[in-house]
N, C-alpha and C positions, 0 to 999 in steps of 0.2 A: 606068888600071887600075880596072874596077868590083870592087867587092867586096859578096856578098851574105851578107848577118848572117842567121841563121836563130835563134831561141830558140823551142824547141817546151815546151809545157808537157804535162798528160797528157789535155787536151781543147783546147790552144788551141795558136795559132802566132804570133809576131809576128815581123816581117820588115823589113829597110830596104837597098835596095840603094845603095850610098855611091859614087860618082865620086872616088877615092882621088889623084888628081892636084891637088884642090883641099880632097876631103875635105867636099862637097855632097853633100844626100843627093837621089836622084832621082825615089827614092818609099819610099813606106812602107805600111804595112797590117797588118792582123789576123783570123787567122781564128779563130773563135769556134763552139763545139759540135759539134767535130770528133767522130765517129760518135753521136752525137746528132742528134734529130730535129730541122730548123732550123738546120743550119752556114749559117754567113754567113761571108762574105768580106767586109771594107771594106780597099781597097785607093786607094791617096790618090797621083800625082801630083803633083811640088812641081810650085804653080803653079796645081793645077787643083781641082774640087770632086773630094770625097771619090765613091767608084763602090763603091754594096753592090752585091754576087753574093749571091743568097739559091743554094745548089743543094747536093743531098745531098754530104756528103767521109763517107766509111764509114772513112775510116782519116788517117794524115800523109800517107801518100805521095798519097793522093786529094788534099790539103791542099793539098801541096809541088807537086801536078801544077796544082792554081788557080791558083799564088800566080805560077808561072813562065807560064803562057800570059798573065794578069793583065800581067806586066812588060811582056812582047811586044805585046800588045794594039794594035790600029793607030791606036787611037781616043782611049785613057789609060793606053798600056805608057809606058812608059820607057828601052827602047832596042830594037832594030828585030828582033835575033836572040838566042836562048839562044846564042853564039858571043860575044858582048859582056860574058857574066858569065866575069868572069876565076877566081876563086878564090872559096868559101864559107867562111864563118866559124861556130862553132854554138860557142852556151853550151851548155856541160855543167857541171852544178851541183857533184857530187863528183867531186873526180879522186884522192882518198884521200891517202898520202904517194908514191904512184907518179910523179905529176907536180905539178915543183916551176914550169913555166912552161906556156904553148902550145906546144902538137906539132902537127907534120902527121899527119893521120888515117893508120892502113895499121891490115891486117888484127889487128897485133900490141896497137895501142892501142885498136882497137875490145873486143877482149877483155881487157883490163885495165880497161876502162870497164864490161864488164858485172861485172868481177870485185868490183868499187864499188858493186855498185847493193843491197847489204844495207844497205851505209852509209847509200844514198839510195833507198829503194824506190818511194817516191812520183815523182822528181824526174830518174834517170839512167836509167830506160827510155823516159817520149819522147823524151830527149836523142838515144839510140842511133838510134831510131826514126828519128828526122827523118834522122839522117845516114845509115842506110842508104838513106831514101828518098832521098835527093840524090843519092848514089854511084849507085845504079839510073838515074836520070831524067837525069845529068851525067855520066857515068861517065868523062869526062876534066878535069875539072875539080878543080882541087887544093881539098881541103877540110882546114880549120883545126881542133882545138878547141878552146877555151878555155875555162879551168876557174872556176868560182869560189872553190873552195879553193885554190888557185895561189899567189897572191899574199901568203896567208901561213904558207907552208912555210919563211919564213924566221924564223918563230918559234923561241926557244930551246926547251931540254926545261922549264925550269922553270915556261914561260908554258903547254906543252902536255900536260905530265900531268898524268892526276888521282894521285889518292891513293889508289888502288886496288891492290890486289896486282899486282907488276908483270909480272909472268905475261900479265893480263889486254890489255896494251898489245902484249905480244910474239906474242900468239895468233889476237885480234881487233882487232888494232886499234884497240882504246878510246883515244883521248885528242883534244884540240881542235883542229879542223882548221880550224872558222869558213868563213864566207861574206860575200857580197859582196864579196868581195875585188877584182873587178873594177872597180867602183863607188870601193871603197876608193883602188887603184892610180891611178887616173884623177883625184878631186879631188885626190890630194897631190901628183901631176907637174902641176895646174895652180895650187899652191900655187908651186913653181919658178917658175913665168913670171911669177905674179902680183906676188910681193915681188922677182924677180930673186939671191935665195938662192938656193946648189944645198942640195940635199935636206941632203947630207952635215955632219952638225954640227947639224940641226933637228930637233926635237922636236915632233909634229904629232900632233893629235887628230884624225881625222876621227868626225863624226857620222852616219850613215847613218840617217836617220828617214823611215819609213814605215809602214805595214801591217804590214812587217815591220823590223827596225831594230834597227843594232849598229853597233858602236863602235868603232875601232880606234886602238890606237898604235902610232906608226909613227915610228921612231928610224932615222937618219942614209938614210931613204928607205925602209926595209925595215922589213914589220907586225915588229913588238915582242912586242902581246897583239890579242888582240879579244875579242868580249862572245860570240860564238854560240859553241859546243863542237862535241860530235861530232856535233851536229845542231843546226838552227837553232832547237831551241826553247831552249837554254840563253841566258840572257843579262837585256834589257831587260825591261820590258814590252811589250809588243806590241799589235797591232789582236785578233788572238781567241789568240797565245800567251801562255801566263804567266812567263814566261823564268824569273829565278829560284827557286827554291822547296826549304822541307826538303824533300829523296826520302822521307822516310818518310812524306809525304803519302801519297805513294803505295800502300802496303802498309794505310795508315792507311783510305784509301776502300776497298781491295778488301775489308777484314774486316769494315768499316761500315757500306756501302753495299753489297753482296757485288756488287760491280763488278769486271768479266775487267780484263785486261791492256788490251787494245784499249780496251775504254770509258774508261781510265783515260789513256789515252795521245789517242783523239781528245778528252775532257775538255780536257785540255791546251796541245792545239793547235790547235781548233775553236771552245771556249766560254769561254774564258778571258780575259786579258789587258784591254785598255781594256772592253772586250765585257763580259767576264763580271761587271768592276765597275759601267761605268756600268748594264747592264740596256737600252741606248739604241742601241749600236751598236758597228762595229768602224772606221766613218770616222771621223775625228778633226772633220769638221767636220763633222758630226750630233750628235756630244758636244759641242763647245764652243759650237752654238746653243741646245742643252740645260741647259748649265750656264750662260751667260746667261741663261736666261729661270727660274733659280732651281734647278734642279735639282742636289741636293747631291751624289746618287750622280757624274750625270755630271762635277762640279766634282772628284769625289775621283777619280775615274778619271785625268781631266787633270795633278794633284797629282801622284798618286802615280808618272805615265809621267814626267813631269820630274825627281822625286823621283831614281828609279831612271837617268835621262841624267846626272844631277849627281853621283850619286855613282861611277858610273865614271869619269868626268871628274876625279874626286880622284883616286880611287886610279891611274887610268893616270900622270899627273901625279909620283904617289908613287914610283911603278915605274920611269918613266925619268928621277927625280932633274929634274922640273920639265917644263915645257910653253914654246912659244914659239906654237905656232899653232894655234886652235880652226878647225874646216869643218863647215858644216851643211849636207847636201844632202841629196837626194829630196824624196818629195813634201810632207810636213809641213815636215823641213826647208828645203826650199826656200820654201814658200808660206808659212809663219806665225810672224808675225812676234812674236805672245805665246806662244807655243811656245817659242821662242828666247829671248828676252827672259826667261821664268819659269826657263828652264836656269840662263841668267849667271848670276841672280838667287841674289848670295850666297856667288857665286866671285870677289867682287873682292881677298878674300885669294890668291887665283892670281895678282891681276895681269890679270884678267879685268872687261874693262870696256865695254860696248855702249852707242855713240848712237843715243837712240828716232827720232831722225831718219833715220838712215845703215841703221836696222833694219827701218824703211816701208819695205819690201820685197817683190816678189813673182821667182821665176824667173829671175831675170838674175843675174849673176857682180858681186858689190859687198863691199866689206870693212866691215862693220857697228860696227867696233870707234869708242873713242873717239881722237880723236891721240894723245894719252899712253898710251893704256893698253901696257902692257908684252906682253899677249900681243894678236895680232893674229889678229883673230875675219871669216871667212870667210862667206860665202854663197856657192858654187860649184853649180849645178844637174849633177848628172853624167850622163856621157855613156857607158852602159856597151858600147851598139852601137860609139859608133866607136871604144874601147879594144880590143873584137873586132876592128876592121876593121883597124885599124894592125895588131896582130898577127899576123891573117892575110897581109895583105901582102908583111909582110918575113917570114913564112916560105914562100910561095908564090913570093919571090923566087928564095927560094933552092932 
């Protein structure tokens, strides 16, 4: 069974169609300045050099129509007919409290998907997009979606309301739905295989660090808490978000600065975060070549993002009555290795204890921890495509 992962963003697409029998991927690619001047295609063949399409896409479904003759291709497709893609899978970023796992697509959850998209304005209309372009271009081919909010609707109420009049919950919606949940789900079941513990009884920290980056706890297998709210700017620091902060900042610039709503909101989530401290950048490794070579702002940007991983790492710790397993993945997380190292650094009152040997590390799945230490400290690189692709599988089974 092929399964093809689709994640559409609101000018890009990235795509991998997966050989579900073995769970090989058979190609991959990216389109890039979708109704922009300049879309490209780089679409990759496992096996083979990468192949750019420079050629106008004015829309997704112009996207979804490169991405599909691309597969076919006689020359660097990857299987010989649109007949051979069994089932589609597409991240959709909110699925609100409507959906607590992956559904099969039908007319009824495409419209509870736009009825989401206040919640996510930026992020669940190319979602929808991409999928009606599939239905159009496949129109027999079962299509999945999977949510990133999903995976923790198994939050209690205590982890997911605010403090707000509670009216405000029952009306709109307000309270923490969190993301990357996908991401999340996937290093903690390969927490399971790793130590040979089932979930049940285990107490897990995953760390999700990147660009963008949050936190989850995740007790007896099921998220507990996480770091993002009702959008992804609540939480960490981030590459240009400022995750946590007084709100009365807010009110505080608009009287100030006589700054709208919007300036004060892309403020936030634009200029902010590693960004708006180092002054340097919003790559994590533009800053730490930065703050090598002396530069204080970038040194305190670094500080202060570790700062803020360490201290949810207490408090989730606090919340589920103790920790047994620390996971560091994405792209920071997985590649850097004093990133990780500055986190521990300090949590050996957890029981948290990392060998600089076992932590020279880049991208592969290794347990960084020391032998004794008490809690057992993970590097798992995550795989959020084929968490999609399982899913859609076994629901396109059925």
């Amino acid at each position: 069974m092929n399964v093809l992962v689709i994640n559409c963003g609101s000018s890009s697409l990235k795509y991998q169609l997966i050989n579900m029998n073995d769970e090989s991927v058979l190609a991959k690619g990216l389109v890039e300045r979708i109704g922009i001047e300049g879309s490209v295609l780089k679409h990759e063949k496992t096996g083979m050099d990468k192949v750019v399409i420079q050629e106008p896409m004015k829309d997704h479904k112009d996207a979804i129509n490169h991405v599909l003759t691309a597969l076919v291709d006689a020359n660097y497709g990857a299987v010989k007919s649109l007949n051979e893609v069994d089932a589609v899978g597409h991240r959709v970023v909110h699925g609100g409290e409507k959906f607590a796992d992956s559904v099969l697509i039908t007319d009824e959850v495409i419209k509870a998907m736009k009825e989401c998209i206040e919640l996510a304005p930026l992020h669940n209309p190319p979602n929808i997009i991409g999928i009606e372009a599939c239905q159009e271009l496949l129109p027999s081919v079962p299509m999945v979606g999977v949510f990133d909010t999903a995976f923790h609707q198994t939050m209690p109420p205590v982890s997911y309301i605010y403090p707000l009049p509670y009216e405000l919950y029952e009306e709109l919606g307000i309270r923490r739905y969190g993301f990357h949940g996908t991401s999340h789900k996937y290093v903690s079941e390969r927490v399971e295989a790793l130590t040979g513990k089932e979930l049940e009884g285990m107490k897990i920290i995953t760390c999700h660090l990147g660009n963008g980056a949050s936190l989850t706890a995740i007790k007896d297998g099921k998220s507990f808490d996480t770091s993002m709210g009702m959008t992804p700017l609540e939480g960490l620091v981030m590459g240009t978000r400022c995750g946590d902060i007084d709100p009365a900042i807010v009110t505080f610039l608009m009287n100030k600065k006589n700054m709208t709503a919007e300036q004060v909101d892309n403020l936030m989530n634009k200029k902010s975060g590693v960004l708006g401290i180092s002054g340097v950048s919003s790559d994590f490794r533009d800053i730490e070549g930065a703050a090598d070579e002396g530069n204080t702002r970038a040194q305190l940007a670094l500080d202060k993002f570790a700062y803020t991983v360490k201290k949810y790492i207490g408090s989730y710790a606090a919340a589920m009555g103790g920790v047994d397993v620390l996971v560091f993945t994405a792209g920071l997380g997985e590649n850097s290795a004093p990133a990780r190292k500055e986190v521990c650094s300090g949590l050996e009152f957890l029981g948290v204890e990392i060998d600089d040997a076992k932590n020279n590390t880049r991208g592969k799945e290794a347990e960084i921890s020391k032998d004794n230490s008490k809690v057992k400290v993970f590097v798992i690189p995550t795989n959020e495509e084929l968490m999609i692709a399982r899913d859609t599988k076994a629901l396109a089974h059925k």
